[in-house]
C-alpha positions in Angstrom: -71.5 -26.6 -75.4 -72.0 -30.6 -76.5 -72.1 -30.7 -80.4 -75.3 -30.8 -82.5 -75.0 -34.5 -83.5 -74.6 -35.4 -79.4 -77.4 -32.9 -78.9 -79.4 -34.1 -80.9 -79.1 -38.1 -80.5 -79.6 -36.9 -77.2 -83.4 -35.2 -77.7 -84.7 -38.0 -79.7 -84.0 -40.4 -76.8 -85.3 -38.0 -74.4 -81.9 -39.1 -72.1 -82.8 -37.8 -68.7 -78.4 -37.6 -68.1 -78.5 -34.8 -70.2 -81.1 -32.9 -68.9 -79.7 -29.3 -67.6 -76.9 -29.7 -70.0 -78.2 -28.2 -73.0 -81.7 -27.0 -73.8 -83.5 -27.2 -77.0 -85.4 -24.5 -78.6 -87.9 -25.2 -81.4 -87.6 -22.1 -84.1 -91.6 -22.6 -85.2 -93.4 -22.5 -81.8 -90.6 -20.0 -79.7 -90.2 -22.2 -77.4 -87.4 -24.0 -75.6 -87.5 -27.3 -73.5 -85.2 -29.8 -72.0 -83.9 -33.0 -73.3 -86.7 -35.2 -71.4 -89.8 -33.5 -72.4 -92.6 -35.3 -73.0 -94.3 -33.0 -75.7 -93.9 -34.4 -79.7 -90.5 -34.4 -80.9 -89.8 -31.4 -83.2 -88.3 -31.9 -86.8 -84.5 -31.4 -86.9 -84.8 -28.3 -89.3 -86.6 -26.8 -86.8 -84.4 -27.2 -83.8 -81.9 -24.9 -82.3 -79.6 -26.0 -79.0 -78.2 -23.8 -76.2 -76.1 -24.2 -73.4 -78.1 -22.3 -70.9 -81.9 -21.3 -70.2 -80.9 -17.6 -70.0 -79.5 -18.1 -73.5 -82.4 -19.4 -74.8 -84.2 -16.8 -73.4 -82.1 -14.0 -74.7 -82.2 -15.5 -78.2 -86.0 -14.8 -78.1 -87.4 -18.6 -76.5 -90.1 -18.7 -73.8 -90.3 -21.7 -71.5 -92.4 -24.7 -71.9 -94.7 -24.8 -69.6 -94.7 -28.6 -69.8 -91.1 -29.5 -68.8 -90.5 -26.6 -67.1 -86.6 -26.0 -68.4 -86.0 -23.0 -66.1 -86.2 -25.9 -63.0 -84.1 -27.9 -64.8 -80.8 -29.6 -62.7 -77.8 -27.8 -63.1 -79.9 -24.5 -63.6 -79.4 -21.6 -61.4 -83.3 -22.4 -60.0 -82.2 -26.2 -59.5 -79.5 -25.1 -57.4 -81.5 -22.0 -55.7 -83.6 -24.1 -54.2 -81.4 -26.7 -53.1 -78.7 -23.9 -51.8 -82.0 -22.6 -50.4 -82.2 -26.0 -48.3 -78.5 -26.1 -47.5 -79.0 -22.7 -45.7 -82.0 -23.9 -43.9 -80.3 -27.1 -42.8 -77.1 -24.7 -41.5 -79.6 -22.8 -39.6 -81.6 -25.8 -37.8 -78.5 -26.8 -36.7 -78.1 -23.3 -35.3 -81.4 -23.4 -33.7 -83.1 -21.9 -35.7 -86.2 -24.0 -34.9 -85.9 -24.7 -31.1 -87.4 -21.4 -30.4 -89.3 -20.1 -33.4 -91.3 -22.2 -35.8 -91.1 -22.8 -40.1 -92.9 -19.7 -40.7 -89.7 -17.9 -39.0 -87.5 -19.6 -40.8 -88.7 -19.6 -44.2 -89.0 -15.8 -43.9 -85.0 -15.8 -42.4 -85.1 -17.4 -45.9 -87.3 -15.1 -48.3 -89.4 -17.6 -49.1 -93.0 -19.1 -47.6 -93.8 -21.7 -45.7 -95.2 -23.9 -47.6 -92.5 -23.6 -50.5 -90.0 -24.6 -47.6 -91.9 -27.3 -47.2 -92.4 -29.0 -50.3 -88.2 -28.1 -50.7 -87.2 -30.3 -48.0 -89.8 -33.3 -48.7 -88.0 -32.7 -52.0 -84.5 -32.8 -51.2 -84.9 -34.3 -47.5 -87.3 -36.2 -48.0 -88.9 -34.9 -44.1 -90.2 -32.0 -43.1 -88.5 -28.9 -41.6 -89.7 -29.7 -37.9 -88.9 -33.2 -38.2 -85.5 -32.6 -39.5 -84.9 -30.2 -36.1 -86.2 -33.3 -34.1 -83.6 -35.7 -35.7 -81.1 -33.3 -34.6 -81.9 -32.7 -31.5 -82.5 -36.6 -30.6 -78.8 -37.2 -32.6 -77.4 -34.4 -30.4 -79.0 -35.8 -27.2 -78.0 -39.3 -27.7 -74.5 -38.2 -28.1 -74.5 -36.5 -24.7 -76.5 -39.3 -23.3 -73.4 -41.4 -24.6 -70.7 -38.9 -23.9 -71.2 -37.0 -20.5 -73.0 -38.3 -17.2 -74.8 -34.7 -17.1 -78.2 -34.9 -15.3 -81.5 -35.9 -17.9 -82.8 -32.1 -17.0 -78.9 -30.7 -18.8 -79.2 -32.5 -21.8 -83.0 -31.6 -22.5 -81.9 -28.0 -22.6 -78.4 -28.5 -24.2 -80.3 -29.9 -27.3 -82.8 -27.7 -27.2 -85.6 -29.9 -26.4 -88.5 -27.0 -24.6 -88.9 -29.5 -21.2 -87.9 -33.0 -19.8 -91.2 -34.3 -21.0 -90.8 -33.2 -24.6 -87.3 -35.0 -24.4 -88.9 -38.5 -22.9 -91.4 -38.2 -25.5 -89.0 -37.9 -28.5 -86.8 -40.8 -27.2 -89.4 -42.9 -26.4 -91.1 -42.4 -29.7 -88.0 -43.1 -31.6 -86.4 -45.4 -29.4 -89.5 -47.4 -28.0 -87.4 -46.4 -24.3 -86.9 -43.4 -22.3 -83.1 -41.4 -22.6 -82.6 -43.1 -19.1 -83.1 -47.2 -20.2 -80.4 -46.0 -23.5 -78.0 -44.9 -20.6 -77.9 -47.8 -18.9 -77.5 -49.9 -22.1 -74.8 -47.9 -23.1 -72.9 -48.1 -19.7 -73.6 -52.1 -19.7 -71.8 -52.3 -23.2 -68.8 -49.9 -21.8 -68.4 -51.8 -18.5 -69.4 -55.5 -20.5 -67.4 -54.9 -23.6 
């Protein structure tokens, strides 16, 4: 646990790069924040730091419902729901969307849809689906590159559902059809 005087420099300049590190509870209203909440800044005398949420919580403190401290980084929800995205990305890769669609996976997960959702636009920044479509495109292109398997092989080796759903990626990504990036790549092989 950071010292009171680092804790507490700390809170009055709400520094987000010690937010998750420490939490402050405030004796007067039972409640506990993090460094970076917005609400009015406490008086000293009336401030108490802790190391964790949960020992906040067990001292008697009840989350703000402002900052939300129990989301906090560092916090075992932080890294729930980003463990929570690891597992989903570990299972895309698997497959786990080439057959079945989010609503399958979130509940592989334990948690909804829509929760999945708003995790990856979080920490991915893209969707579930459109995550699964970047890796099936990467792991096309790299057979595309790699092998001189038939366009019919590679659709189902990365899991695209048809030929046509595998033209249509490419050529939405690509501006080309899988078959125009195989002849540039054998050019620059045979050129370069």
């Amino acid at each position: 646990m950071l010292d009171f005087d680092t804790c507490e420099a700390a809170r009055r300049r709400r520094d987000p790069a010690f937010d998750g590190r420490f939490f402050i509870a405030v004796k007067t209203t039972g409640i506990y924040c993090r460094p970076v909440c917005p609400v009015k800044q406490p008086l000293t005398r009336n401030v108490s730091y802790f190391p964790s949420a949960a020992a906040a919580e067990r001292a008697g403190y009840r989350p703000c419902l402002r900052c939300r401290p129990e989301t906090a980084p560092f916090c075992p929800a932080w890294k729930g729901s980003q463990v929570t995205v690891e597992r989903a990305l570990q299972l895309i890769r698997a497959g786990a969307l080439d057959g079945g669609g989010v609503e399958h996976l979130a509940d592989r997960l334990g948690v909804g849809p829509r929760h999945l959702s708003r995790l990856f636009e979080r920490h991915v920044g893209a969707s579930p689906l459109q995550t699964a479509k970047t890796l099936r495109i990467q792991r096309a292109k790299r057979l595309l590159n790699e092998t001189d398997l038939p366009m019919a092989e590679i659709a189902v080796r990365a899991s695209f559902g048809s030929v046509r759903r595998f033209n249509a990626a490419f050529t939405e990504l690509y501006g080309s059809p899988p078959s125009a990036l195989r002849r540039q790549g054998s050019k620059g092989i045979a050129g370069g």
